[in-house]
C-alpha positions in Angstrom: 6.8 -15.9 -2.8 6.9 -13.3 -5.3 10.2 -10.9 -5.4 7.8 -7.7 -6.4 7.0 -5.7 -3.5 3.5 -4.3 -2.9 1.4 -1.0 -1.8 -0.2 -2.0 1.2 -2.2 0.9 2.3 -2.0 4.7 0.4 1.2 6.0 0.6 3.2 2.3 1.9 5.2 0.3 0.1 6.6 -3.1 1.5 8.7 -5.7 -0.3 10.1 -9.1 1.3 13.0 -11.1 0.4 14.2 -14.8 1.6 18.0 -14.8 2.4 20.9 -16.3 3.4 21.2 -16.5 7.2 22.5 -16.3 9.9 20.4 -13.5 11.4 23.9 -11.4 13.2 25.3 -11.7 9.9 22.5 -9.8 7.9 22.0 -7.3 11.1 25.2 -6.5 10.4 24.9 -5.4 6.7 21.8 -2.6 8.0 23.7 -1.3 10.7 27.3 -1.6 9.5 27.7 1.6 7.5 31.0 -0.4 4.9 29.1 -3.7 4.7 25.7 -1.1 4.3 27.5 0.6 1.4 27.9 -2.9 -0.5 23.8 -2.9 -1.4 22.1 0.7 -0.7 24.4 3.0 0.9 27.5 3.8 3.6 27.6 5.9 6.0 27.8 5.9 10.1 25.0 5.6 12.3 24.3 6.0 15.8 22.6 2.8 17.2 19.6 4.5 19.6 16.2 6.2 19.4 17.5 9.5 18.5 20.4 8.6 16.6 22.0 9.6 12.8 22.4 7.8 10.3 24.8 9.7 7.6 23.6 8.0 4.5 26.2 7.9 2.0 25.0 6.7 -1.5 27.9 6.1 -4.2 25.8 3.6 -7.0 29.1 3.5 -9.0 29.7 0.7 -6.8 26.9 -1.4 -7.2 26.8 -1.8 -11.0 28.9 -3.5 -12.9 32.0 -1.5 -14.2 31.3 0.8 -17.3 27.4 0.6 -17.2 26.3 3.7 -18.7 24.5 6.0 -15.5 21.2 7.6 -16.6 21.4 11.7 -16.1 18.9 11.6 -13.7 20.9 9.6 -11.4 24.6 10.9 -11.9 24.4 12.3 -7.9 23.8 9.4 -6.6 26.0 7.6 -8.3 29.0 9.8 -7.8 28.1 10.2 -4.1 25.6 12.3 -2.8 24.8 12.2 1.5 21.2 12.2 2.8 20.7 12.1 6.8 18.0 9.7 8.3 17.1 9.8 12.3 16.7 6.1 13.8 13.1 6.0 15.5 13.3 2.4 16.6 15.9 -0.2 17.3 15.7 -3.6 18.5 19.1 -5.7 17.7 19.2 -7.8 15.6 15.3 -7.7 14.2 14.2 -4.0 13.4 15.5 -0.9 12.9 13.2 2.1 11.8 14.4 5.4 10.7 12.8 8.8 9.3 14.7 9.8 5.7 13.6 11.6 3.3 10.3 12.8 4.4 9.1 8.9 5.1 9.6 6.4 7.7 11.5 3.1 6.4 11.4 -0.1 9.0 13.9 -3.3 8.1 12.7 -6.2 10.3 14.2 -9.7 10.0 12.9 -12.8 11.2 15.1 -15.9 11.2 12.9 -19.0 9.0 16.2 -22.0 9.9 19.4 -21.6 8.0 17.7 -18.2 6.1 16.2 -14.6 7.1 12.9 -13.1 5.6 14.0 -9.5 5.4 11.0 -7.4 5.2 11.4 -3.3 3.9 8.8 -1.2 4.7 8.7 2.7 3.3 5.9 4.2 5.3 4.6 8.2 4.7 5.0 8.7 0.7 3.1 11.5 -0.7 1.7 10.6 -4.2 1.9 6.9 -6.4 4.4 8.2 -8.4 6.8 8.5 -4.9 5.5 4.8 -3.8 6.4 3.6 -7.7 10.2 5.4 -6.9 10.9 3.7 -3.4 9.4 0.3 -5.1 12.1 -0.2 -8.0 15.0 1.1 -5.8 14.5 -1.0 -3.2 13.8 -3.4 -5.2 17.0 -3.1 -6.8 18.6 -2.5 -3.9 17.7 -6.4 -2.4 19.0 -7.9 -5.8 22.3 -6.5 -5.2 22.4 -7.6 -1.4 21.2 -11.7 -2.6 23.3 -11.3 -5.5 26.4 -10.3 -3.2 25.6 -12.3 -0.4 25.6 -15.4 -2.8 29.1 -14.1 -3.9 27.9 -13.0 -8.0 29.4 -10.6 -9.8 27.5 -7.4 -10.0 24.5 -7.5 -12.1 23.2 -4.5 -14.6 21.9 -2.2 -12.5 20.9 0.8 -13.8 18.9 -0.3 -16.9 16.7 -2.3 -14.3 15.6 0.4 -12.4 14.2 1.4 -15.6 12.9 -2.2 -16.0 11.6 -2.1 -12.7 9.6 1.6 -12.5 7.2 -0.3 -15.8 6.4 -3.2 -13.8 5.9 -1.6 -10.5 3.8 1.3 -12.5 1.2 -1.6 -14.0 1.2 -3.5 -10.9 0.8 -0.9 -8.0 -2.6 -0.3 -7.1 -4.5 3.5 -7.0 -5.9 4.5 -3.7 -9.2 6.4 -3.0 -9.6 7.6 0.5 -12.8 9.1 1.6 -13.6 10.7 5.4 -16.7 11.4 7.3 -18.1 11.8 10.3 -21.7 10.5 11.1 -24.0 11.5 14.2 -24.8 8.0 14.5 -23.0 4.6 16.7 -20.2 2.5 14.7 -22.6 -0.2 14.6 -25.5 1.5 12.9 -22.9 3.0 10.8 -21.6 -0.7 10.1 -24.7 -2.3 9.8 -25.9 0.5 7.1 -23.3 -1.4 4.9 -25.3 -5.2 4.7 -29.0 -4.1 5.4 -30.8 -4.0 1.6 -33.4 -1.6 2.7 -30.9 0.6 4.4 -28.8 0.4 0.7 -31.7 1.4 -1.1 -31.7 4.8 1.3 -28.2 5.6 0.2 -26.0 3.4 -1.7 -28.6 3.3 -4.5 -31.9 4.1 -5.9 -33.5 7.6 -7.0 -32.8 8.8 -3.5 -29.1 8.8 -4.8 -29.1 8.9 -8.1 -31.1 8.8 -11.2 -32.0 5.1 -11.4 -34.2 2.0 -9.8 -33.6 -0.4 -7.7 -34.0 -3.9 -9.3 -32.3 -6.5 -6.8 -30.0 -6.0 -4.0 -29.3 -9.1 -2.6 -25.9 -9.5 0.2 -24.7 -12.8 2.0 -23.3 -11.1 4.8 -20.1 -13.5 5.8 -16.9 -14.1 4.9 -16.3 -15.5 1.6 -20.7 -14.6 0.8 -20.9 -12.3 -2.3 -23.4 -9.2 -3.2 -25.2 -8.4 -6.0 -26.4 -5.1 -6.4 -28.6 -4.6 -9.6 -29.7 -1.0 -10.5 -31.3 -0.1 -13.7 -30.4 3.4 -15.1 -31.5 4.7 -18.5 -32.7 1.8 -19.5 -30.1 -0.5 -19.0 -29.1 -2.7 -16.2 -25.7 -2.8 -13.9 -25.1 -5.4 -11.4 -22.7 -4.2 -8.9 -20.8 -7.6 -7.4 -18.1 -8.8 -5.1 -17.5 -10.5 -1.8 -16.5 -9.7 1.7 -13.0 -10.4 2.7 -13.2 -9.2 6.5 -16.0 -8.5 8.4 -15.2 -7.1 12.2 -18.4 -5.7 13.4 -18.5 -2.5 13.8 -15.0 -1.5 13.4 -13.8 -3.1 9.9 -15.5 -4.1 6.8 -13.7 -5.2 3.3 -15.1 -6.1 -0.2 -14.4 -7.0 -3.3 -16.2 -4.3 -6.0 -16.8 -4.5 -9.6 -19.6 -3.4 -12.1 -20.3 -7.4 -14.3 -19.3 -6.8 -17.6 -17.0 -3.8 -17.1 -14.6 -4.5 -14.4 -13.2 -7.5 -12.4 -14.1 -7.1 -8.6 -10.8 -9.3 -8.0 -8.7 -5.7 -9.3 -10.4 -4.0 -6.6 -10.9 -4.0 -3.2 -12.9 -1.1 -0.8 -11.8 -1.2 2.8 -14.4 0.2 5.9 -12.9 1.6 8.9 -15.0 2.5 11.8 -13.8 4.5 14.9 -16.2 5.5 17.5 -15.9 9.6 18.8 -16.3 10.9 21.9 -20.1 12.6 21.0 -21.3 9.2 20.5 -20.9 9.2 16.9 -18.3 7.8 14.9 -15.5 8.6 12.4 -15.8 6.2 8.3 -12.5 5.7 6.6 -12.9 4.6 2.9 -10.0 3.4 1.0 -10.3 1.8 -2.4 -7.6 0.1 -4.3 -8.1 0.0 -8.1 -5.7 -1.7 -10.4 -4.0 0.4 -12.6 -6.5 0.1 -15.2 -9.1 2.1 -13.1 -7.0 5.0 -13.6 -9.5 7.1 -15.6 -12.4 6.4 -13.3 -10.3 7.4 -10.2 -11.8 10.8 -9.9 -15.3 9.4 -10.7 -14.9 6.6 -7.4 -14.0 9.5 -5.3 -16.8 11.4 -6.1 -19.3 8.9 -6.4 -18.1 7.7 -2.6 -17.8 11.3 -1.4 -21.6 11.4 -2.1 -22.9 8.0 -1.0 -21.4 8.8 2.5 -23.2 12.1 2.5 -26.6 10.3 1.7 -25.5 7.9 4.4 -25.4 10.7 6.8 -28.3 12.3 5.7 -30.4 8.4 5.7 -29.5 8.6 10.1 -30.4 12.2 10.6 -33.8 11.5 8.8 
């Protein structure tokens, strides 16, 4: 199991760590605000729905004496209090609270003699808030398996900075796209695997300026699609593989142009939920690595004006 965390949706981050048991003993260091204080931060906290957690952070104590502390973080290193509100508790396996804006759920689950802690930071506004949250916490579960295996404190504060580089080339971007479509989820669903419903609205002059060469799909999971458009001249195959297919309500792909991006870096996600006119409501997400970066505006748009075609292809 990898120690880096992940994005799992826009906006979520979630990171897992394998530690010492038992499972009273680590329920104790989330709910206890002195043994708290010994890995993220003190503080008293009411234990039911409703309740306050007085978040104390003080990072002086979690770094090794005399490390030199970054400007940026002199507050909360000298102390600096930030209030959460418990949403859910269920001793000793999960306890969600609201802080800072998000929603942050620890669960433990006992694996034998050890505990897979699990972090979740739910309701972050932009990457650059997700990339924050990742190297903290991050952090943050070093210094509770580094004190729960009785070491001495480790640097801390040089690698946060460590951390925020590999977290920033490893967290995906998200694309989210919305639309509504006068037509049922599983025409809607469908539209996605038919060839001769694609060439009405993923592709072709209809869409764009270009022709249709071959669009071929293997509509299972684990098949692959090739999509092969000529434009200008020139050819592009458009490839991947479906990952899940749960007609109508879910639908996920690999995506990739051959020859200028890996489909593996990037992964579009179909969500389907029927609405009470006897329609339905598309969610679009798309996770690009990193690299995509510059073409992030362009997948937005170029989705934004597929879906519109797509609504356009049932109302024809």
């Amino acid at each position: 199991m990898s120690e880096y965390g992940e994005s799992i949706a826009p906006g979520t981050f979630q990171i897992r760590r394998i530690l010492p048991g038992p499972i009273e003993r680590l329920w104790d260091y989330i709910v206890d605000g002195r043994k708290r204080a010994q890995w993220f931060a003190g503080g008293e906290m009411e234990p039911r729905v409703g309740g306050t957690i007085h978040f104390w952070f003080e990072h002086k104590n979690l770094a090794p004496p005399g490390e030199p502390v970054p400007e940026q973080f002199k507050k909360p290193s000298e102390g600096m209090s930030a209030p959460g509100t418990v949403t859910r508790i269920e001793p000793p396996r999960l306890l969600a609270f609201l802080w800072g804006g998000g929603e942050v759920v620890f669960e433990l689950s006992p694996l034998g003699d050890e505990v897979a802690f699990t972090i979740t930071h739910r309701r972050l506004a932009t990457r650059q808030d997700v990339i924050n949250v990742a190297n903290g916490w991050h952090k943050h579960l070093d210094v509770l398996a580094a004190h729960l295996a009785g070491l001495p404190r480790q640097p801390f504060w040089g690698r946060i900075a460590e951390l925020r580089e590999e977290y920033e080339r490893r967290l995906p971007l998200f694309v989210r796209v919305t639309r509504h479509f006068a037509a049922s989820a599983e025409r809607v669903f469908d539209a996605w695997l038919d060839p001769a419903m694609l060439g009405r609205w993923m592709f072709g002059e209809a869409v764009r300026d270009e022709q249709i060469v071959r669009l071929e799909v293997d509509p299972r999971v684990g098949g692959s699609f090739s999509f092969v458009v000529r434009r200008q001249g020139a050819e592009f195959a458009h490839i991947g593989s479906y990952r899940e297919l749960d007609r109508p309500r879910k639908l996920a792909f690999t995506w990739g142009v051959k020859g200028h991006s890996n489909p593996d870096d990037s992964l579009v996600t179909i969500e389907i939920v029927p609405t009470p006119d006897g329609g339905c409501e598309l969610t679009l997400t798309h996770a690009m690595g990193p690299k995509w970066a510059e073409f992030k505006e362009r997948a937005e748009a170029g989705w934004t004006k597929m879906l519109a075609k797509l609504a356009e292809a049932f109302a024809a």
